[in-house]
C-alpha positions in Angstrom: 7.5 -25.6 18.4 7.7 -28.5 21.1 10.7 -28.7 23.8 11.5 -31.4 21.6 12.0 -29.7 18.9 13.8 -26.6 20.5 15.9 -29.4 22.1 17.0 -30.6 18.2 17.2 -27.0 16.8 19.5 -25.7 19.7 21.4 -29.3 19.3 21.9 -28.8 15.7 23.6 -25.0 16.0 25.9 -26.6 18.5 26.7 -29.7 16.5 28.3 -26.9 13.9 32.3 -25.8 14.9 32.7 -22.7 16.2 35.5 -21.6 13.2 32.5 -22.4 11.2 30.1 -19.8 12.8 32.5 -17.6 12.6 33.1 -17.5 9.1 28.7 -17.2 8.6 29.2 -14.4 11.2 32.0 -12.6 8.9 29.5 -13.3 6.1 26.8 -11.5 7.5 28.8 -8.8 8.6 30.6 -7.7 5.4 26.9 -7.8 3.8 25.6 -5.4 6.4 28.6 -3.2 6.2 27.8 -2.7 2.3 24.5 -2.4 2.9 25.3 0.3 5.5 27.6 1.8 2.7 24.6 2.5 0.3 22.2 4.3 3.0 22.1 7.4 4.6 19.8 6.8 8.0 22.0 7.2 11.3 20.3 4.3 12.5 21.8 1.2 10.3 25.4 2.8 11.7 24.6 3.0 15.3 26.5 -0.1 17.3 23.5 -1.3 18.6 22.3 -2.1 15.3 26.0 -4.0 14.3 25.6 -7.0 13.3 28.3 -9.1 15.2 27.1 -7.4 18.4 23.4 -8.5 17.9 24.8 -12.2 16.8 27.1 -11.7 20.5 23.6 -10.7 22.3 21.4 -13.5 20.8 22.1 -16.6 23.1 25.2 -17.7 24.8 26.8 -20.2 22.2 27.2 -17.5 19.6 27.9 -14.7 22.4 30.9 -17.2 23.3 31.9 -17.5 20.0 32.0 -13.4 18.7 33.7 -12.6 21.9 36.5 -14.9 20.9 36.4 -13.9 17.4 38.3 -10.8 17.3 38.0 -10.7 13.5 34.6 -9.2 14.0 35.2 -6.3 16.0 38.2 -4.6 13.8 35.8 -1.5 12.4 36.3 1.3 14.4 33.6 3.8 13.6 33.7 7.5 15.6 30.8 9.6 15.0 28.4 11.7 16.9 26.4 8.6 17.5 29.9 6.5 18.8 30.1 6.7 22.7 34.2 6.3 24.1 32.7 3.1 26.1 32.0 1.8 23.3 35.2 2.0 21.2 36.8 0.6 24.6 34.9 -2.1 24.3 35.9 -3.1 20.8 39.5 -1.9 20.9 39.4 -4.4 23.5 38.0 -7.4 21.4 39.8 -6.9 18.2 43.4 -8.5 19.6 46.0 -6.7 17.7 44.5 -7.3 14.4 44.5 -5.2 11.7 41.7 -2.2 11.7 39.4 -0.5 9.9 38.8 3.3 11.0 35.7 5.0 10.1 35.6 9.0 11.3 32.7 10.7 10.1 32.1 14.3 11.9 29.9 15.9 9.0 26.3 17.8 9.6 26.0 16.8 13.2 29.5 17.7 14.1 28.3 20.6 16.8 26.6 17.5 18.6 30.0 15.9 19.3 31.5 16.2 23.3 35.1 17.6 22.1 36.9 16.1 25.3 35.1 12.5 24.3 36.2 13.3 20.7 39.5 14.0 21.9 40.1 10.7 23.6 38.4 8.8 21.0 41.2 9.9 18.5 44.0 9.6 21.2 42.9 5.9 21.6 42.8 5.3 17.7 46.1 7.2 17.0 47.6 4.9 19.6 47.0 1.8 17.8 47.8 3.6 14.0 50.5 0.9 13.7 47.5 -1.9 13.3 45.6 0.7 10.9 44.4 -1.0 7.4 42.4 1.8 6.0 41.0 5.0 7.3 38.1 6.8 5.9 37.9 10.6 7.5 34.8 13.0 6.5 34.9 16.2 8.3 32.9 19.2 7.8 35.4 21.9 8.6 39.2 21.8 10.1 39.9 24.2 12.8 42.7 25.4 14.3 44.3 25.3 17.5 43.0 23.2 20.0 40.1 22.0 17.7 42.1 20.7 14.8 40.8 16.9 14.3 43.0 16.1 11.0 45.7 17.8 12.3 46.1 14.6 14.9 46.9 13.0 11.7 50.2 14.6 10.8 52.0 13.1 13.8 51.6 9.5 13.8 53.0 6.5 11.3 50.7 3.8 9.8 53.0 1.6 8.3 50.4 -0.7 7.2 48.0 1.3 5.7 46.4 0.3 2.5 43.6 2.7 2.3 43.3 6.0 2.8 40.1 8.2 2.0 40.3 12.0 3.0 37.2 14.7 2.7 37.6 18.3 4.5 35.1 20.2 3.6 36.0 23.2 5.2 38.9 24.7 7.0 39.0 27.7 9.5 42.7 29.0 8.1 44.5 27.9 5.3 48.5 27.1 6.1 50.9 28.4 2.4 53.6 26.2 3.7 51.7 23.3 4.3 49.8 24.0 0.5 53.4 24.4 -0.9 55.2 21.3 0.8 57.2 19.1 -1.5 54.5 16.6 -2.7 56.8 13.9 -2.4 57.6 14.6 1.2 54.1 14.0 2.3 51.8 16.7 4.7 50.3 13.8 7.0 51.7 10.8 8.7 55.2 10.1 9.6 57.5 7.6 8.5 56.8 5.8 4.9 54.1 4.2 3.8 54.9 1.5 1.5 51.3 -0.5 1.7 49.4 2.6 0.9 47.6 1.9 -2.5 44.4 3.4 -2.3 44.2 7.5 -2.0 41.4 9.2 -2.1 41.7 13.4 -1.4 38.8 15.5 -1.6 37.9 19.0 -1.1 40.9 20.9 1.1 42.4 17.5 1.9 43.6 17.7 -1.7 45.9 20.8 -0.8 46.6 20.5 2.9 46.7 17.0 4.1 48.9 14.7 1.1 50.1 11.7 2.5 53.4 10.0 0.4 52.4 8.6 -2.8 55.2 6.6 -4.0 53.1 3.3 -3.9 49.7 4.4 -4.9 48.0 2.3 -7.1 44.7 4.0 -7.4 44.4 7.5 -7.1 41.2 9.7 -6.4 41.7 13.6 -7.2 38.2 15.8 -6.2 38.3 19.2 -6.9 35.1 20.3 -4.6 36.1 23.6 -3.6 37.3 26.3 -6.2 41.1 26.1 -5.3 42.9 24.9 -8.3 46.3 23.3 -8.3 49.3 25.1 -10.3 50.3 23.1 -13.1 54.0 22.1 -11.5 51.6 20.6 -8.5 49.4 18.8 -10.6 52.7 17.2 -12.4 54.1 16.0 -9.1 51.2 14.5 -7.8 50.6 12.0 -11.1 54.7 11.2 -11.4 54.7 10.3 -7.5 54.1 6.6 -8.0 55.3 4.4 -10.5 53.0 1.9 -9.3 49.8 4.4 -10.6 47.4 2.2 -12.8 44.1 3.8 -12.0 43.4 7.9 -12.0 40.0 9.6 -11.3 39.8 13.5 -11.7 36.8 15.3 -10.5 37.0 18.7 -11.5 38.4 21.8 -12.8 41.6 21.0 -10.8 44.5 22.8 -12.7 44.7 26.7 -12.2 43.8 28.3 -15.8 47.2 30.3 -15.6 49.6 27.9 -15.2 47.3 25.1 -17.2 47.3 27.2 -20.3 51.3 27.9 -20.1 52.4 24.3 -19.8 54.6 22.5 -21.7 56.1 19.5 -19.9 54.2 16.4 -20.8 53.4 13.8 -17.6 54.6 10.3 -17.5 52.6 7.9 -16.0 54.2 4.6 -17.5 51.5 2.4 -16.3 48.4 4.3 -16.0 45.7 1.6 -17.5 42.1 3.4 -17.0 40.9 7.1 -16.3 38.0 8.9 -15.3 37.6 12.8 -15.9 34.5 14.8 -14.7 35.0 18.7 -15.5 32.9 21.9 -15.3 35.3 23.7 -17.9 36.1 21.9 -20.8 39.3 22.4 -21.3 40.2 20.0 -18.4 39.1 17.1 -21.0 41.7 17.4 -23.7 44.1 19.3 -21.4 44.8 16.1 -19.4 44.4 13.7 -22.3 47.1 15.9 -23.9 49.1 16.3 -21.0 49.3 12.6 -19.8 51.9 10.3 -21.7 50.4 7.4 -20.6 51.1 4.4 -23.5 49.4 1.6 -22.3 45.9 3.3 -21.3 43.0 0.8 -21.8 40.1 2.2 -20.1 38.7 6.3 -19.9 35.9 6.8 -18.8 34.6 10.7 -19.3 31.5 12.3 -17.6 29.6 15.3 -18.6 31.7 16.4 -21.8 30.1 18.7 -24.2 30.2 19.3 -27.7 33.7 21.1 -28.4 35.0 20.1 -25.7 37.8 17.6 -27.2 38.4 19.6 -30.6 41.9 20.5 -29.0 42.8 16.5 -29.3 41.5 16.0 -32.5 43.0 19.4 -33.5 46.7 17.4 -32.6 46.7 15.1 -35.5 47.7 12.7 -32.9 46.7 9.2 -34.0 48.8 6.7 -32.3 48.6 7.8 -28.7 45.7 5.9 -27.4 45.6 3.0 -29.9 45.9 0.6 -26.5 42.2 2.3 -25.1 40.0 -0.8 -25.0 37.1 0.0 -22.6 35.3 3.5 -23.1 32.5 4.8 -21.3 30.3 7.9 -22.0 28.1 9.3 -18.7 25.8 11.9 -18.9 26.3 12.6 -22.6 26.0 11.8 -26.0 28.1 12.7 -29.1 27.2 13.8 -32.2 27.7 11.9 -35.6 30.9 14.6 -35.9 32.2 13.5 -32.8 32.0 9.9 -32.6 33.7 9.8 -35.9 36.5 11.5 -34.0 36.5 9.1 -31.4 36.5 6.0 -34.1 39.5 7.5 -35.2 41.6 8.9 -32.0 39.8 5.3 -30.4 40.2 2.6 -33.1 40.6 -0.3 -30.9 37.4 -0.3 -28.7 36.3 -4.0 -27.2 34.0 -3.0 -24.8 31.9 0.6 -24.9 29.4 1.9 -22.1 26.3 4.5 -23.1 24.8 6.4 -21.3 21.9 6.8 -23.4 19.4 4.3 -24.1 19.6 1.8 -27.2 16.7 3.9 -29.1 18.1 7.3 -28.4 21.9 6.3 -29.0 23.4 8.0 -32.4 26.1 5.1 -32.0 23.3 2.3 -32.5 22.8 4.1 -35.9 26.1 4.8 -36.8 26.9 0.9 -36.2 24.2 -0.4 -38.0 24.5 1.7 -41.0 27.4 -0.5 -40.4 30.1 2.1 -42.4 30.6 5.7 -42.9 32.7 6.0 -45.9 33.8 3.7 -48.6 37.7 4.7 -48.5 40.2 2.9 -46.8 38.0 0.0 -44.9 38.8 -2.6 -42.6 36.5 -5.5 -44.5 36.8 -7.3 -47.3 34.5 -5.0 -49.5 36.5 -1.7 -48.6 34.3 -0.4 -46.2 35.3 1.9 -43.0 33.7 -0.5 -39.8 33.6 1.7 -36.8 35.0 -0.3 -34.3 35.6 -3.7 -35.8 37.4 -4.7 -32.9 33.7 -3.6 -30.9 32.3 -6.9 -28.6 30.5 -5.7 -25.7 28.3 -2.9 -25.1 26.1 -1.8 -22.3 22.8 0.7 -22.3 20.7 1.0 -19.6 17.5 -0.9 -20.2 14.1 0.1 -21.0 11.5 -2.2 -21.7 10.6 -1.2 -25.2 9.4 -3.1 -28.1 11.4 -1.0 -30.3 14.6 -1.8 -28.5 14.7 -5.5 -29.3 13.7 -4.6 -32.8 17.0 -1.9 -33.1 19.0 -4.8 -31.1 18.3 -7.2 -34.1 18.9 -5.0 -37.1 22.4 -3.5 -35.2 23.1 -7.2 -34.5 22.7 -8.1 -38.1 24.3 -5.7 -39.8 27.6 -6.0 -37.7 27.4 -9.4 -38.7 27.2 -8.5 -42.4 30.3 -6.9 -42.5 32.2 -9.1 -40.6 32.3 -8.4 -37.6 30.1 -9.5 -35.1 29.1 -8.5 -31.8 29.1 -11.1 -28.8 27.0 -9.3 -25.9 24.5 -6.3 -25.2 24.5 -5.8 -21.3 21.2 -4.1 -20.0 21.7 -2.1 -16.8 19.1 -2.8 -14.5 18.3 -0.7 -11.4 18.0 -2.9 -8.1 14.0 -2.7 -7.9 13.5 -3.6 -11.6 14.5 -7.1 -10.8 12.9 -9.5 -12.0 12.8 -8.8 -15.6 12.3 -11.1 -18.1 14.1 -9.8 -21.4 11.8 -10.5 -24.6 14.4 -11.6 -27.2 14.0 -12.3 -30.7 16.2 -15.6 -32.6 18.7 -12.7 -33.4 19.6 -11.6 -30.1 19.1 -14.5 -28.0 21.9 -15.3 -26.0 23.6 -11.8 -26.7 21.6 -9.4 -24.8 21.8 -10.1 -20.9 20.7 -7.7 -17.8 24.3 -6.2 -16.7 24.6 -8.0 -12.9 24.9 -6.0 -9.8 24.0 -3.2 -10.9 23.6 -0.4 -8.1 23.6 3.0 -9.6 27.2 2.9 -9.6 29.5 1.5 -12.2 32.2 -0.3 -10.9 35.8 1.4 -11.2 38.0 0.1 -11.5 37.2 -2.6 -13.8 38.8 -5.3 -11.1 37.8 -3.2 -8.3 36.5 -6.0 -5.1 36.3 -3.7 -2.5 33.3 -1.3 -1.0 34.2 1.9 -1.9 31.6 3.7 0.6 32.6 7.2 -0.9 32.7 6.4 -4.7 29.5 8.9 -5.5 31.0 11.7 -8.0 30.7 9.8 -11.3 
């Protein structure tokens, strides 16, 4: 390249308004940050690696314009990596912003300078008015002196939105602080009528509750064998009349008081759940328990045969007629069982497999396209499973016979009436490209399912990274 040329290049960067940079720099930030979310080397999270600090060390025009751009410097990340002049040195950039805490203490936690760790959280906690979420991971809770979390119980974050709690270990359990009213809260002061997002794993689920009266989306994981009574379990789902979106992970319900219970559990506008057991009476336990009219989404992880024969057992047909999106991971039905679902389930749009088109027993129930030839839902009398059924996903393999099963499943559906409008292939990042080999009959039906990662997204309208969204 000629001076001229540098001249022109250097010319043209300048020629571009400074709110304008700004915005690319945002840009390339937010994609680095969920790139960072999806790896696990130390490296892509050290500072020196951030990417609006590289963009402020590249040449003085853009240095100018991060340092005035406190927009870019409201992550706060404290690790064993994080050094206290650092944090200073962004707590000082970020104006009085809103911010986005990051404290990770896990495996390398013995590595950390206590007194450094100390201040680190002191400087933090003093600015936990500006706080917009807070993402804590600690590998074990001490007591006394040492107690990290603890430094939580104190302060008031009256604009939190998102909170995301994982203790993996604590030295001493406290019974009164296990016990608390649930509505009173065990961490944070004051309200917190922003708060939307909760997350609480492993001990944080029994020892560190913040107020739920506004949550919106609620993570329960059971990660250590310390069930909730029943009565606990109840008061945790009826907080928040706000709660659309509920993920259990877990056998979370102590057998005792699980098998004993009788009072059903409103949650007037709960619109998709996600269970994950080890036992399975967690599965129809909480789809019994829950009162919950205007479900449309479950998703259900690891269930085994049997597991649901208490629902169908209920003669219950009318309670989750408003269940439109259903998702199966890490299993697959029987004939038996799906013809429960069919039944318990009549108004599926959209289903999810986790099995692939060739293996599914679903493909070959639907394109048998009825079951019995009683009371039908098409005009020759036949029972369609799922004639309100537009969308499915499989995950893809590249197989001949797949396209073939595609067409004959696509045509029968449209034999009885009631025809499918997309099959979404999930597609594993390094598979892309693929071209999909589609026959006349399934051209412009089947499609690869986009962004796909590994992890489904959940909820449906979720927008946000969810860096710790890894049990289902």
């Amino acid at each position: 390249m000629t001076d001229s040329d540098r001249h022109d290049a250097t010319g043209n960067v300048y020629s571009i308004p400074p709110e304008i940079w700004c915005k690319v720099f945002m840009f390339g930030k937010a994609m680095t940050d969920d790139l960072d979310d999806y790896t696990n080397e130390e490296s892509a999270r050290h500072p020196k690696w951030a990417f609006h600090l590289i963009v402020s060390h590249s040449f003085s025009y853009f240095r100018q314009i991060a340092l005035s751009s406190p927009q870019l410097w409201t992550s706060i990340q404290i690790d064993s990596i994080c050094s206290f002049n650092w944090l200073l040195m962004v707590m000082e950039r970020n104006g009085s912003l809103d911010l986005d805490i990051n404290i990770e203490l896990t495996t390398d936690q013995h590595l950390i300078d206590k007194a450094e760790l100390a201040l680190s959280m002191d400087i933090v906690n003093l600015q936990c008015h500006r706080w917009r979420s807070l993402i804590f991971t600690c590998d074990k809770e001490y007591r006394g002196g040492q107690a990290i979390v603890k430094r939580l119980c104190d302060i008031s974050v009256p604009r939190l939105q998102h909170l995301s709690l994982d203790v993996m270990d604590i030295e001493r359990l406290n019974p009164d602080a296990i016990h608390r009213d649930v509505r009173a809260g065990q961490i944070f002061q004051g309200p917190t009528p922003h708060l939307a997002f909760v997350r609480l794993r492993g001990f944080a689920l029994h020892m560190f509750r913040p107020q739920l009266g506004f949550v919106v989306t609620l993570h329960l994981d059971q990660t250590k064998h310390l069930p909730l009574p029943y009565s606990t379990f109840y008061q945790i789902l009826t907080c928040s009349l706000c709660l659309a979106h509920l993920s259990i992970y877990g056998d979370i319900i102590d057998p005792v008081s699980w098998h004993v219970r009788r009072d059903p559990i409103p949650i007037p506008n709960l619109r998709s759940l996600r269970i994950r057991g080890s036992d399975g009476d967690i599965y129809s336990g909480i789809l019994m328990a829950i009162d919950a009219p205007f479900l449309e989404s479950l998703t259900i992880k690891e269930l085994q045969e049997g597991d649901l024969d208490p629902l169908w057992q209920s003669g219950d047909y009318t309670k989750f007629s408003n269940v439109k999106h259903l998702a199966f991971i890490e299993f697959e039905p029987s004939t038996a069982t799906y013809r429960q679902f069919f039944t318990i389930f009549p108004a599926v749009i959209f289903f999810s497999s986790w099995a692939y088109c060739s293996e599914s027993i679903l493909m070959k129930i639907l394109t048998r396209g009825s079951l019995t030839r009683t009371i039908g839902t098409n005009a020759d009398g036949y029972f369609v499973p799922w004639p309100q059924l537009r969308e499915l996903t499989f995950p893809f393999a590249d197989e001949e016979g797949d396209y073939e099963d595609f067409d004959k499943f696509l045509e029968s559906r449209r034999q009885v009436g009631f025809p499918i409008s997309k099959i979404h292939l999930e597609v594993a990042p390094e598979d892309h490209p693929i071209e999909l080999s589609q026959s006349e009959e399934s051209r412009g039906i089947l499609e690869e399912a986009e962004n796909f990662c590994g992890k489904a997204i959940w909820p449906l309208n979720r927008v946000l990274v969810d860096p710790h969204y890894n049990l289902f």
